[in-house]
C-alpha positions as CSV (number, residue, x, y, z in Angstrom):
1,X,0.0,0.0,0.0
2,X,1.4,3.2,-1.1
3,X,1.4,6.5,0.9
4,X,0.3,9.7,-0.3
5,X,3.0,12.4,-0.2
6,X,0.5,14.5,2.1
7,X,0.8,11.6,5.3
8,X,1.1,13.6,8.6
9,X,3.5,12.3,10.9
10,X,4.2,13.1,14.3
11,X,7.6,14.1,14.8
12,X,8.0,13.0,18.2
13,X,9.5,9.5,19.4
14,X,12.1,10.5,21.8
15,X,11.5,8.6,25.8
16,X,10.8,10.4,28.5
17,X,12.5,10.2,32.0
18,X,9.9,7.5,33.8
19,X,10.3,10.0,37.2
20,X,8.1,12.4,35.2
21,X,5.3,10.4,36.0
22,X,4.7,9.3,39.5
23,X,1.1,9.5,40.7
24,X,0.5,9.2,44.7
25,X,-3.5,8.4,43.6
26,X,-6.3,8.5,41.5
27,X,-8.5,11.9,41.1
28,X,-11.9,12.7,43.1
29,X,-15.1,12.5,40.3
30,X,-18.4,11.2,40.5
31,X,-20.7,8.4,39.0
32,X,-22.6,10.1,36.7
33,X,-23.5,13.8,34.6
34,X,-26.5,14.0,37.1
35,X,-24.6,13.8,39.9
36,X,-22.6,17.1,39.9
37,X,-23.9,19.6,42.4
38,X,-22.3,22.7,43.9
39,X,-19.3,20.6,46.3
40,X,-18.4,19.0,42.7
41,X,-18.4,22.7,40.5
42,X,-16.1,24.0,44.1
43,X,-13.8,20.9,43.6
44,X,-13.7,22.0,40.2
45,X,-12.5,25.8,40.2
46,X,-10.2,24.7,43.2
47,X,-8.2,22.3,42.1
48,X,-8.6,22.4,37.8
49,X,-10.2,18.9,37.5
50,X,-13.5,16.5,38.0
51,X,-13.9,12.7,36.7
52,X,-17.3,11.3,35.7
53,X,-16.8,7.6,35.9
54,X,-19.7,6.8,33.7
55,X,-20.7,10.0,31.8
56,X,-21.5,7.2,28.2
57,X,-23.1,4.1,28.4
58,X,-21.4,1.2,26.4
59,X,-23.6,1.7,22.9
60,X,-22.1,5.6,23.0
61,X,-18.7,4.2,23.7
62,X,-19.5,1.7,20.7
63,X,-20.8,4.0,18.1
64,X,-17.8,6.3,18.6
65,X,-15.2,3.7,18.2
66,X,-16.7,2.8,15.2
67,X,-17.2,6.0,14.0
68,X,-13.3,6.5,14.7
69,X,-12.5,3.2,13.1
70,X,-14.7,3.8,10.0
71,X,-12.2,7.1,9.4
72,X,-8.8,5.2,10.6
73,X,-10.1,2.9,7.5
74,X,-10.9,5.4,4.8
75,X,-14.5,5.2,4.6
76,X,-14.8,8.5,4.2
77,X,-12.5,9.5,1.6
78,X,-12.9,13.1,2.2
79,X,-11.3,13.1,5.7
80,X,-7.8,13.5,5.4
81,X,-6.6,14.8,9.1
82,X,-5.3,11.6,10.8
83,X,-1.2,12.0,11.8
84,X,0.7,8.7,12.5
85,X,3.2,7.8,14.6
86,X,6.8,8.6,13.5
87,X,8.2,5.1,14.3
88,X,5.4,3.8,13.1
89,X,6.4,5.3,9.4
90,X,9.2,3.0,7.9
91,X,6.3,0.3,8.1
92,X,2.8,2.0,7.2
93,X,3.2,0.3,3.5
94,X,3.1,-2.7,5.0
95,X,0.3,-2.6,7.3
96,X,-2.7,-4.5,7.1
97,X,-6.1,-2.3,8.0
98,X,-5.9,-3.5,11.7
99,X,-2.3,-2.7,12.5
100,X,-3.0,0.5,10.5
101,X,-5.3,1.3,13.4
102,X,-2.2,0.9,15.8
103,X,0.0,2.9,13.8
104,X,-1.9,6.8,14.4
105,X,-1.4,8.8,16.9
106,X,-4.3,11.2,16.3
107,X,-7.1,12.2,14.2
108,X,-8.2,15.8,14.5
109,X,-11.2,18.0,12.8
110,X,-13.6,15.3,12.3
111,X,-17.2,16.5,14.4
112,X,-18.4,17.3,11.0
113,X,-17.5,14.6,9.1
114,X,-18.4,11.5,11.3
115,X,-21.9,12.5,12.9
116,X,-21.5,9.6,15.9
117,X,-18.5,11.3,17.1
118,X,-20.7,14.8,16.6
119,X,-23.1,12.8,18.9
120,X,-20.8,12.6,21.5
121,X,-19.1,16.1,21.9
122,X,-22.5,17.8,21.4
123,X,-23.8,15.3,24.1
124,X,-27.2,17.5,26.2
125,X,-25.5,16.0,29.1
126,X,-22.2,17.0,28.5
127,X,-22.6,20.5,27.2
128,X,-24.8,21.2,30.3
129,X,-21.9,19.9,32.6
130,X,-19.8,22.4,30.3
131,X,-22.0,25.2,30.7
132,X,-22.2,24.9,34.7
133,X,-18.4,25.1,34.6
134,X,-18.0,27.8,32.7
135,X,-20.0,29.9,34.7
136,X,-23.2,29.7,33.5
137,X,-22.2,31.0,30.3
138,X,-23.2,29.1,26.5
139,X,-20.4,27.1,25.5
140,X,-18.5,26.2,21.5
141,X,-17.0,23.8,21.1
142,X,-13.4,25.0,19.3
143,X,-11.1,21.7,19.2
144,X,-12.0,18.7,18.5
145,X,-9.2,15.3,18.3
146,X,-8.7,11.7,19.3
147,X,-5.6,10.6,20.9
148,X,-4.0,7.2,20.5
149,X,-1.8,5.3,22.2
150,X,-1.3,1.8,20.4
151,X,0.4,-1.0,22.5
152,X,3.9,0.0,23.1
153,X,4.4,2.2,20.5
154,X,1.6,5.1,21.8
155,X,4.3,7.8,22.9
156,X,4.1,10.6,25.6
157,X,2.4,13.9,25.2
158,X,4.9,15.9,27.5
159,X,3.4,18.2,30.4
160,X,1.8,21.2,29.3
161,X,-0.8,23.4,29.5
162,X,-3.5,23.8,27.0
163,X,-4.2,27.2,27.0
164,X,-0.9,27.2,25.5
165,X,-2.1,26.0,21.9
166,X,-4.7,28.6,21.9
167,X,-5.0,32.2,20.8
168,X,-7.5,33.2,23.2
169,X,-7.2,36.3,25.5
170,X,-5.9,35.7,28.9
171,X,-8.3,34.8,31.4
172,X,-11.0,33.2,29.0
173,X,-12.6,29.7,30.8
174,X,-11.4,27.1,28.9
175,X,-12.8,23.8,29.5
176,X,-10.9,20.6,28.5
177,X,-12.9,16.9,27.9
178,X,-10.9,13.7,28.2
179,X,-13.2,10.8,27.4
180,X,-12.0,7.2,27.5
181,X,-13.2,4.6,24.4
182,X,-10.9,2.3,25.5
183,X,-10.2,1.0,29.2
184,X,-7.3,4.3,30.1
185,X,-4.6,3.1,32.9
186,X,-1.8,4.3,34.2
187,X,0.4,1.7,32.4
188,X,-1.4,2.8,28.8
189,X,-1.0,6.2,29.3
190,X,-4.1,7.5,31.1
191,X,-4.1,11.6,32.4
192,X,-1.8,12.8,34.9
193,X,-2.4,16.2,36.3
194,X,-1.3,18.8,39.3
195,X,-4.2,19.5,41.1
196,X,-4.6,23.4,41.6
197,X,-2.1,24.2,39.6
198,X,-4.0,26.2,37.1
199,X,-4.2,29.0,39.6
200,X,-0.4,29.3,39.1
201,X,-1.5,31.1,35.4
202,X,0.7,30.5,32.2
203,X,3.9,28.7,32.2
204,X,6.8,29.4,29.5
205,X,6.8,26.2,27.4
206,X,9.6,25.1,25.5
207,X,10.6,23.2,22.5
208,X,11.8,19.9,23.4
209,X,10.4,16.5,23.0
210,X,7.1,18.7,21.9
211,X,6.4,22.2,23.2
212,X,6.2,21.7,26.9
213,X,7.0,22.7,30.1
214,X,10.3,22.3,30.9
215,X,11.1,18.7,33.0
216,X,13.0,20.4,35.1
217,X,9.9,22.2,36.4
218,X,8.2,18.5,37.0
219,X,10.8,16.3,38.7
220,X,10.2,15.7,42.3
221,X,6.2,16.4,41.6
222,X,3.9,14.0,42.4
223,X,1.2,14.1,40.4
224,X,-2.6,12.5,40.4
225,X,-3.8,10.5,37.8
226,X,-7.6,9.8,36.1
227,X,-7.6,6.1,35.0
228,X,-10.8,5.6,33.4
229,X,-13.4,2.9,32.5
230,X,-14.7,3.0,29.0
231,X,-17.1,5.9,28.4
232,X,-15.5,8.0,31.8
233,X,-14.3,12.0,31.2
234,X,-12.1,13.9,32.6
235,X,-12.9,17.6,33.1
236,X,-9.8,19.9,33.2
237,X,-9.1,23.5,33.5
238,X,-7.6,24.6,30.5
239,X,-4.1,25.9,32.5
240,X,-3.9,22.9,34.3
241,X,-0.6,21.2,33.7
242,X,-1.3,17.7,32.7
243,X,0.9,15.0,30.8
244,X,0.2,11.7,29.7
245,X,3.3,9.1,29.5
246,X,3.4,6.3,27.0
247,X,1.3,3.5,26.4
248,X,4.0,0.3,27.8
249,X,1.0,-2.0,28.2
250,X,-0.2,-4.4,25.6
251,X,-3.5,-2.6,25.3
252,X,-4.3,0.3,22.7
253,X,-5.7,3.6,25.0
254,X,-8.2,5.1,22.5
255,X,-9.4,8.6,23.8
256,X,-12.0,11.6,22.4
257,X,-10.5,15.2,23.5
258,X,-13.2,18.4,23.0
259,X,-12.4,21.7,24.0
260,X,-14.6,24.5,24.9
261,X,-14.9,28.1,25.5
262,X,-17.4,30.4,25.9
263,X,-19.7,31.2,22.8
264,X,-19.2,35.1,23.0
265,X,-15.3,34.8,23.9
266,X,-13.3,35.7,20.8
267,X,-10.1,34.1,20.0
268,X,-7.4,36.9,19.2
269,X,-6.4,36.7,15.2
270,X,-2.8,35.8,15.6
271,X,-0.4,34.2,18.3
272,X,1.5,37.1,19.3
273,X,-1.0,38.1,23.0
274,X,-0.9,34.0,23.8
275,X,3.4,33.9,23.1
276,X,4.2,37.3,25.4
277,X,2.2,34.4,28.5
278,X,3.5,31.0,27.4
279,X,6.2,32.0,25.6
280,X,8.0,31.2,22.0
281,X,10.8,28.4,22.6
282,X,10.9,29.4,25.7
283,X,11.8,32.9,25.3
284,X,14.7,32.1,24.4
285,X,15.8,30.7,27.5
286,X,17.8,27.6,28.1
287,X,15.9,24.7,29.6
């Protein structure tokens, strides 16, 4: 199978240091959508998270992965946006269509294309949680991407901060959505975070293994991770620093991630306002 010269791959595939990553516990959530009240919105603002173990029942979980797979597989030919893994590139000629599935990293921009994945970002449930946390203001959905870790070869997504990928102005509510398809652990790569931390504000990111915050700034941290069952979210604060190792299990960790800001917020027209906060390799300072 030949490869069109347009393949997006993922540049990254160096390790990370495995004292990056040393939870002390799993986060504080609750059962279900219905069962967020004031305490849960408090936990929220304070410490820049809140699980729901079982936000999706298993035939929402099973039309998504399908929907996901159908695009992994080309069945709709207009959807291009899927970026493989770099190690994973020497070999994509030779892969079958279920090791093919193994060998992306994520798929981005594809709400409008595959309408059960639209089913689940634009969830009542959901975008009434969403709304709650944003302070009872109408949220939009702005991002929209699946992240895959295949068995062994899934890589880490360093520790950063979202708000850090986006051009809105300082101080908009951001609300992140991490939703499990697949069973997320800590050995496959599930969320780590540090709780409260969003308070902190924006951190300079740098350009290493991907634009990041610096390790140096994360060693000797212990963070708190969300392993999830099929169909659990994680709700995060869009400055919360979070990470996710790589996947060293033999189990692919299959996750939907939806961002949202408020509907009247407007996003600034270039990157110059977000770089002054988060920085541009690190200002230029060694790291």
């Amino acid at each position: 199978m030949s490869e069109a010269p347009s393949l997006l791959i993922d540049p990254g595939a160096d390790m990370h240091a495995p004292e990056l990553y040393q939870p002390v516990g799993a986060g504080f959530g609750v059962e279900h959508f219905e069962d967020i009240g004031p305490a849960e919105i408090e936990h929220y603002h304070e410490q820049g998270y809140l699980i729901v173990r079982q936000a999706f029942n298993p035939a929402e979980v099973r039309d998504a992965l399908q929907g996901l797979v159908d695009l992994i597989m080309g069945k709709n030919p207009e959807f291009t946006s899927i970026m493989f893994e770099a190690k994973a590139q020497a070999i994509l000629p030779t892969l079958g269509v279920e090791a093919r599935q193994d060998a992306v990293r994520k798929i981005m921009f594809f709400v409008e294309h595959e309408p059960r994945l639209k089913a689940i970002s634009h969830h009542p449930q959901l975008i009434q949680a969403v709304h709650t946390l944003l302070g009872a203001r109408a949220p939009q959905m702005f991002q929209d991407m699946a992240l895959i870790k295949p068995p062994r070869l899934g890589r880490e997504k360093p520790w950063h901060q979202d708000n850090a990928y986006f051009n809105y102005p300082l101080g908009t509510p951001v609300v992140g959505v991490w939703i499990a398809l697949d069973e997320a652990t800590i050995e496959n790569g599930c969320m780590q975070f540090l709780p409260g931390q969003h308070k902190i504000g924006p951190r300079i990111h740098f350009q290493r293994r991907d634009w990041q915050i610096c390790d140096t700034d994360i060693l000797g941290q212990r963070s708190v991770a969300a392993p999830l069952k099929p169909g659990g979210l994680l709700f995060f604060n869009g400055l919360l620093p979070h990470g996710t190792p790589h996947n060293s299990s033999e189990k692919r960790r299959r996750a939907l991630q939806f961002h949202y800001a408020p509907a009247d917020a407007a996003q600034n027209p270039d990157s110059e306002e977000r770089l002054k906060h988060f920085g541009s390799e690190g200002k230029d300072v060694t790291c």
